[in-house]
C-alpha positions in Angstrom: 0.0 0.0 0.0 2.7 2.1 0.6 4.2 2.0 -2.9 0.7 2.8 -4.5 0.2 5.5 -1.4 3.3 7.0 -3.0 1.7 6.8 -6.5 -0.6 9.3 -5.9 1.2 12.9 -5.9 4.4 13.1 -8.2 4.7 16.4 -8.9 2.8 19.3 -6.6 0.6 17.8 -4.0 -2.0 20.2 -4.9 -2.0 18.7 -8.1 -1.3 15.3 -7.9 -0.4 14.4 -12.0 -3.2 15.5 -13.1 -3.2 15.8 -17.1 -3.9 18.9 -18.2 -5.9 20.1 -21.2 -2.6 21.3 -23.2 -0.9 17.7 -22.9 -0.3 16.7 -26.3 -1.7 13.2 -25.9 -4.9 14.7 -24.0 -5.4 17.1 -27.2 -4.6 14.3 -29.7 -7.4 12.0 -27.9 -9.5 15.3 -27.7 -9.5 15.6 -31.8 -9.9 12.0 -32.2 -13.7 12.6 -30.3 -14.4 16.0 -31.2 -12.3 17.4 -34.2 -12.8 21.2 -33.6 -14.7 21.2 -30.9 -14.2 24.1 -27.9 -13.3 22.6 -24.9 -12.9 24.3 -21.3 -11.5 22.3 -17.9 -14.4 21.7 -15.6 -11.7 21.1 -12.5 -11.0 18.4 -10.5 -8.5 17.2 -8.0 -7.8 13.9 -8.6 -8.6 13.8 -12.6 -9.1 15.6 -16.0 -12.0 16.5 -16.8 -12.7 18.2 -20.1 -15.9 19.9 -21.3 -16.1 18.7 -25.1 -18.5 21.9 -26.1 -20.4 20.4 -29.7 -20.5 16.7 -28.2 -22.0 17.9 -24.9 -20.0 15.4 -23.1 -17.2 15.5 -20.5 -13.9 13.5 -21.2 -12.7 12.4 -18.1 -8.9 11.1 -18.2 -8.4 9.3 -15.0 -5.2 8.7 -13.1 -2.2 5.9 -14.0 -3.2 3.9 -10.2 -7.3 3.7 -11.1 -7.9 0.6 -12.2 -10.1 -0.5 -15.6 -12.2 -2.7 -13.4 -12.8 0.6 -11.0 -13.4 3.3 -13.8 -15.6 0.4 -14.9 -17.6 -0.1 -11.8 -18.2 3.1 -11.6 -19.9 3.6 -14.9 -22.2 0.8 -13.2 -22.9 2.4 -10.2 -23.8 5.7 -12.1 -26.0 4.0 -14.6 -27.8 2.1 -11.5 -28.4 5.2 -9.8 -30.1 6.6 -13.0 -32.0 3.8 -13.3 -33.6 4.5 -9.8 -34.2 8.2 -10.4 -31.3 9.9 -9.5 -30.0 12.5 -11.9 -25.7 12.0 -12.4 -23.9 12.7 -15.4 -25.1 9.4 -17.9 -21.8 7.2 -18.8 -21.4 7.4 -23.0 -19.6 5.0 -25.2 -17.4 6.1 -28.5 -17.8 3.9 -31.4 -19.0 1.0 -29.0 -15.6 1.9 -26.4 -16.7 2.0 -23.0 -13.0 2.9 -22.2 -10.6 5.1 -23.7 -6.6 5.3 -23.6 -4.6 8.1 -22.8 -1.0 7.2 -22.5 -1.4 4.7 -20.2 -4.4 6.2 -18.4 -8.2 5.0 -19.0 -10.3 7.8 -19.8 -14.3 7.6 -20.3 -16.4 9.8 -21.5 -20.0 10.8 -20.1 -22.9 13.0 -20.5 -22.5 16.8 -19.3 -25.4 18.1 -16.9 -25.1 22.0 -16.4 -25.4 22.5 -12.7 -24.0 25.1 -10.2 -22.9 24.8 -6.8 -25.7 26.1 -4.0 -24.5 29.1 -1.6 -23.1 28.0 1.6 -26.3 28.7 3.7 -28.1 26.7 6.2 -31.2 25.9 4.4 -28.5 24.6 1.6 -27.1 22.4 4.1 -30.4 20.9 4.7 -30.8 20.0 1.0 -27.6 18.2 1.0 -28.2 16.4 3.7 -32.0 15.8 2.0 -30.1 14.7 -0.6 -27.7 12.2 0.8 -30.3 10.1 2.1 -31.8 9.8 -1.3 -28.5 8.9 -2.5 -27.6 6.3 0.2 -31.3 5.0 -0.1 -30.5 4.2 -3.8 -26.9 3.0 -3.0 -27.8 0.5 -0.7 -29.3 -1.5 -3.6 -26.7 -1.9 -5.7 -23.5 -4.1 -5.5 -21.1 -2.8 -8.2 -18.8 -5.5 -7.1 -16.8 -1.8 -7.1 -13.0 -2.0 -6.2 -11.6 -0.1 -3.5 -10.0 3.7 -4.5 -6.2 3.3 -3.4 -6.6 7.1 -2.2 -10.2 8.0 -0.3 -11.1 10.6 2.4 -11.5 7.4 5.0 -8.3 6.8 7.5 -9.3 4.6 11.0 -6.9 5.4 13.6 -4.8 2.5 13.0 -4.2 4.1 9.3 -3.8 7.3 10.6 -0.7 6.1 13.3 0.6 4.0 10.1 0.9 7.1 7.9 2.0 9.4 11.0 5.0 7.0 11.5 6.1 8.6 7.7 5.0 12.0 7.9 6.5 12.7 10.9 9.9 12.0 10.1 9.0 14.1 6.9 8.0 16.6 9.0 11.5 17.4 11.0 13.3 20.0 10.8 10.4 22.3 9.9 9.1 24.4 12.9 5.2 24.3 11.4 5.5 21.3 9.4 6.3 19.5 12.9 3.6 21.6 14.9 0.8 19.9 12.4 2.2 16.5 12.9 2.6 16.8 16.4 -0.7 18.0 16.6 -2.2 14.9 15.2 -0.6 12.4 16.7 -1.1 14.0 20.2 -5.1 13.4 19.0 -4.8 9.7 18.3 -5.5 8.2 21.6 -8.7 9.8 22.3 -9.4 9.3 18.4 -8.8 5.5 19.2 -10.4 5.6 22.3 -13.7 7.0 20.8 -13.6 4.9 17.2 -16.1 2.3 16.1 -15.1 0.3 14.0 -17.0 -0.5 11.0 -17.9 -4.3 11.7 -20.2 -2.1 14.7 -21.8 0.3 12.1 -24.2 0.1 9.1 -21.7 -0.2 6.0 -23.1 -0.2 1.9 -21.5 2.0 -1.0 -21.2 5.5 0.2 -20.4 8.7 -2.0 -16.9 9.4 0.0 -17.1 13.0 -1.1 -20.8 14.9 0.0 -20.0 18.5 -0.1 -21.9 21.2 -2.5 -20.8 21.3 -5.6 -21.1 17.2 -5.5 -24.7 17.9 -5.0 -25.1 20.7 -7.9 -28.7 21.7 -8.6 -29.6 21.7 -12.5 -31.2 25.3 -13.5 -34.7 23.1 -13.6 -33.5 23.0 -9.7 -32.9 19.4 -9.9 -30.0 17.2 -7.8 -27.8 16.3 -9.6 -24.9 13.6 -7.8 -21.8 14.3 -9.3 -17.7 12.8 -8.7 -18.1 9.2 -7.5 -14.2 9.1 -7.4 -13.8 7.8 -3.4 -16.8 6.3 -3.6 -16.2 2.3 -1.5 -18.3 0.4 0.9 -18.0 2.2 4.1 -19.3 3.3 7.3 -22.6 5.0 6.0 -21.9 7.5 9.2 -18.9 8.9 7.0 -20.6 10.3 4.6 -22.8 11.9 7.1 -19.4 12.5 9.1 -16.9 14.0 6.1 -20.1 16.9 5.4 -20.4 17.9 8.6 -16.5 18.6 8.7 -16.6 20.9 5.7 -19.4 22.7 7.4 -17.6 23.3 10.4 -14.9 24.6 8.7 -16.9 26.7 7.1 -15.6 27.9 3.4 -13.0 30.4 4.3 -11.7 28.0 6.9 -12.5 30.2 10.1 -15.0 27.9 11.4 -15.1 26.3 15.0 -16.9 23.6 16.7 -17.9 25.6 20.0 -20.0 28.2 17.4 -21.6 26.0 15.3 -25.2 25.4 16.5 -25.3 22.1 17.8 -28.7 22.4 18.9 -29.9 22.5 15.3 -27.9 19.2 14.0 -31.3 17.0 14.7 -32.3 19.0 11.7 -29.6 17.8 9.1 -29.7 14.1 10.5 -33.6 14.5 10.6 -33.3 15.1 7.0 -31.2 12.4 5.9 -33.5 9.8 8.2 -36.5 11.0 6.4 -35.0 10.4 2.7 -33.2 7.3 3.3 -36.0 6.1 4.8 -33.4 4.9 8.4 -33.2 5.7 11.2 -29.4 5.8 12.4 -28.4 3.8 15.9 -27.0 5.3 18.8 -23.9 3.6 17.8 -23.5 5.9 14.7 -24.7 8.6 16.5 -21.9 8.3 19.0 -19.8 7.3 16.5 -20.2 10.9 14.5 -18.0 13.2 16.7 -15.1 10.9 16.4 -15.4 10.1 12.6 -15.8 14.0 12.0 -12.3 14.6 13.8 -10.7 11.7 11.6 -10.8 14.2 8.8 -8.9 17.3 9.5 -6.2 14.5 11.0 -6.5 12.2 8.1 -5.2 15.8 5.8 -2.3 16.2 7.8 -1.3 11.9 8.0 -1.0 11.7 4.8 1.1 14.8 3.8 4.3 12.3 4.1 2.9 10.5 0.9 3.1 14.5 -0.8 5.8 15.4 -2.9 6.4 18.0 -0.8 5.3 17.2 2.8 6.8 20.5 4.4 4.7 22.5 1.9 1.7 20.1 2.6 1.5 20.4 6.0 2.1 24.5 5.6 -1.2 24.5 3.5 -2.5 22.6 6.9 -1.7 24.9 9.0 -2.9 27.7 6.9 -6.4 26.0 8.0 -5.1 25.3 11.6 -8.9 25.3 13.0 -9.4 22.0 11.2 -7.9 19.9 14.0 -9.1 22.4 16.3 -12.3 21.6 15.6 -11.0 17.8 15.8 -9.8 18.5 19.2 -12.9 19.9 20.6 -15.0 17.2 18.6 -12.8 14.4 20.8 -13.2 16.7 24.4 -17.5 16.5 23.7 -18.1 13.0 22.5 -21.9 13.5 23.4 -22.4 16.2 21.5 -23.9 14.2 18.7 -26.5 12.6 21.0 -28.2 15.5 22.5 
């Protein structure tokens, strides 16, 4: 795991070698689909993703460590989640090719749906949460047989002390770039102490990523589920457990656990019980607090896999009240079960 870990940045860890739209293979395979046609980069961390303008399609040209069988699954998973109702971008074929090759890298293509990304507000919140039960109610049907991602936004403390033992090393020498790590790994105990593991929670195929922008709204004001990239069988809780660290953050990263309004958190949860049709256990909801603070530490573990881990871990301290808010989420474990 540790060679493919490695894989996954090459070059800046803030663009882990990802193609871009001027790469001469990238344009070639562009010309092959769409001779002439505009095309304009819809972003994207972990892949390519190319807006073919006349086509009205999206060429996605995946990383050299995702698998066919993945990219493959995943086509499956979207076209089952169409098939119950759910609006995500439709997987296409090219002259009867699910799959595409881009210098070693599979590349798909699939249906664009114009969408935009809802304002940061509460009642948005409650839509996405709305939402993700919907999703997971539709997930929990289907068995892609879909392999794990070798990079997701899931770490269990044992992970977490694994990847600490490189980062920390990584980290030396460097006055902040130690701070972070140290930071972290004075967390794992209670992190450990608090953790269910996921033979003790309600597991199916979960998105990975549930933020806005994932959730876009169509402009007929429709959901639409979009980049299924860390999607794996999990812990349904961290689905639930990765949003609510994004909103705690907050989008300019000032964010804090003791102001957010804990009081109103039945309303999110309430909203996700009444679309997936569940109700979650007091083991997930005990479990939330702890699998919230995994994040903000999981972004700092895994900076000795970077690159550039000094420079990593400086853009983690630039959002230092992420493991803040880890840190306060660990000192109130109840605070989920009020």
């Amino acid at each position: 795991m540790t060679s493919r870990m490695r894989m996954w940045w090459t070059d800046d860890p803030n663009d882990p070698d990802v193609r871009t739209a001027d790469d001469p293979d990238v344009r070639a395979l562009v010309e092959q689909i769409a001779p002439g046609s505009p095309v304009s980069d819809l972003g994207g961390c972990f892949s390519l993703n190319l807006r073919l303008h006349d086509l009205g399609l999206v060429l996605r040209v995946q990383q050299p460590f995702v698998s066919r069988g993945r990219v493959l699954a995943m086509r499956e998973l979207r076209r089952g989640l169409l098939a119950r109702g759910l609006l995500t971008a439709s997987p296409r074929s090219w002259h009867g090719r699910d799959l595409l090759s881009c210098r070693g890298r599979w590349s798909e293509l699939e249906a664009f749906v114009p969408h935009e990304k809802p304002d940061p507000t509460w009642a948005s919140y409650r839509w996405m949460y709305r939402g993700m039960g919907r999703l997971h109610r539709a997930l929990a049907d289907l068995d892609p047989m879909l392999p794990r991602p070798v990079v997701a936004t899931y770490a269990a403390p044992r992970t977490l002390r694994r990847w600490l033992a490189v980062t920390e090393p990584a980290a030396a020498n460097d006055e902040v770039a130690e701070e972070m790590a140290r930071l972290a790994a004075e967390l794992l105990p209670s992190l450990a102490a608090q953790w269910a593991p996921a033979t003790a929670l309600p597991t199916q195929v979960i998105h990975g990523d549930v933020r806005l922008g994932n959730l876009g709204l169509t402009p007929a004001r429709e959901t639409v589920y979009l980049d299924f990239g860390f999607a794996a069988t999990r812990p349904r809780v961290h689905d639930l457990a990765y949003s609510l660290a994004w909103i705690l953050l907050r989008p300019d990263n000032t964010g804090s656990a003791e102001a957010f309004p804990w009081q109103r958190l039945p309303e999110l949860l309430g909203e996700y019980e009444d679309a997936a049709e569940t109700t979650l256990s007091d083991v997930e909801r005990r479990a939330l607090p702890a699998y919230v603070a995994a994040v903000p530490m999981y972004h700092v573990a895994v900076a000795g896999y970077t690159a550039d881990p000094v420079a990593k871990l400086h853009e983690e301290a630039g959002r230092r009240s992420f493991l803040r808010i880890a840190k306060w989420l660990l000192a109130h474990p109840d605070v989920a079960c009020r």
